[in-house]
N, C-alpha and C positions, 0 to 999 in steps of 0.2 A: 751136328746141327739138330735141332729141335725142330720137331714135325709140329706144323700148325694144327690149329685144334678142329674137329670137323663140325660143321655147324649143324646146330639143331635146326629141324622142320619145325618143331612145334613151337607156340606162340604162349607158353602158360604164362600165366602174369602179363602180357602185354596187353596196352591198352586196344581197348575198340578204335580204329579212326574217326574222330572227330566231322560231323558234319558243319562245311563250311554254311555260315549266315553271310548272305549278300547284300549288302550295305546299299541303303539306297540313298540317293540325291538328295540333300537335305532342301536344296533349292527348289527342286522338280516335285517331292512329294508334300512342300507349304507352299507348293504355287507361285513361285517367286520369281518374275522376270527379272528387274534388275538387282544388282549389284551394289551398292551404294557404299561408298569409301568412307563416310561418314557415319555409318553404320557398326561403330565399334565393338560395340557385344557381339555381332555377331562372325566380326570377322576374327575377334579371337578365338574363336571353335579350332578355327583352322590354320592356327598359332602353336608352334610349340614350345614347352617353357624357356626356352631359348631365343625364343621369337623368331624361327626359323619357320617360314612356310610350310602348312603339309602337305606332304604328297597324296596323292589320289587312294593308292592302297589304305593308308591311312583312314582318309576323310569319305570316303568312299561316295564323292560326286563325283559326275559324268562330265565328260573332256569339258563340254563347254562352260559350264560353271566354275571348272577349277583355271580356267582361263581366266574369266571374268573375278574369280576371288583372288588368284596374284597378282591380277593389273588394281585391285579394288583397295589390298593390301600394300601394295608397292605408293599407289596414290596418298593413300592416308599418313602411311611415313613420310609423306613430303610436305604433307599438312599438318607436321606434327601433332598428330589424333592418335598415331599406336610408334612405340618405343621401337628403334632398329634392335636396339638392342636391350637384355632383361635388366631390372634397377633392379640394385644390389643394397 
């Protein structure tokens, strides 16, 4: 059997770790109480080209905003204002 290889301690060539940037509310830091479904520029931000809602990681708004943009976004597809799905 072949003995596994022992690992090196040292890090030549590897990268530095990356400093994370903390995304902020795009709703909270333009002042923006509501939500508006009618509002289709800007709920496409948080559209993926799939037209799949994005997730918070992503989008990087705070719980309550990404509430009020999937119910804002779910609204709007009922008002045919944004496509369930991407035109081909």
């Amino acid at each position: 059997m072949a003995s596994p290889k022992p690992k090196s301690k040292d890090n030549k060539g590897a990268k530095p770790p990356e400093k994370k940037v903390e995304k902020m509310c795009y709703f909270c830091v333009q002042n923006l109480n509501d939500v508006s479904p009618r509002d289709t520029m800007t709920l496409r931000r948080f559209v993926s080209s799939f037209m799949k809602i994005a997730p918070r990681r992503r989008t990087g708004l705070c719980a309550a905003h990404q509430r009020k943009v999937s119910r804002a976004i779910k609204v709007s597809r009922e008002l045919s204002l944004l496509p369930y799905t991407p035109q081909q």
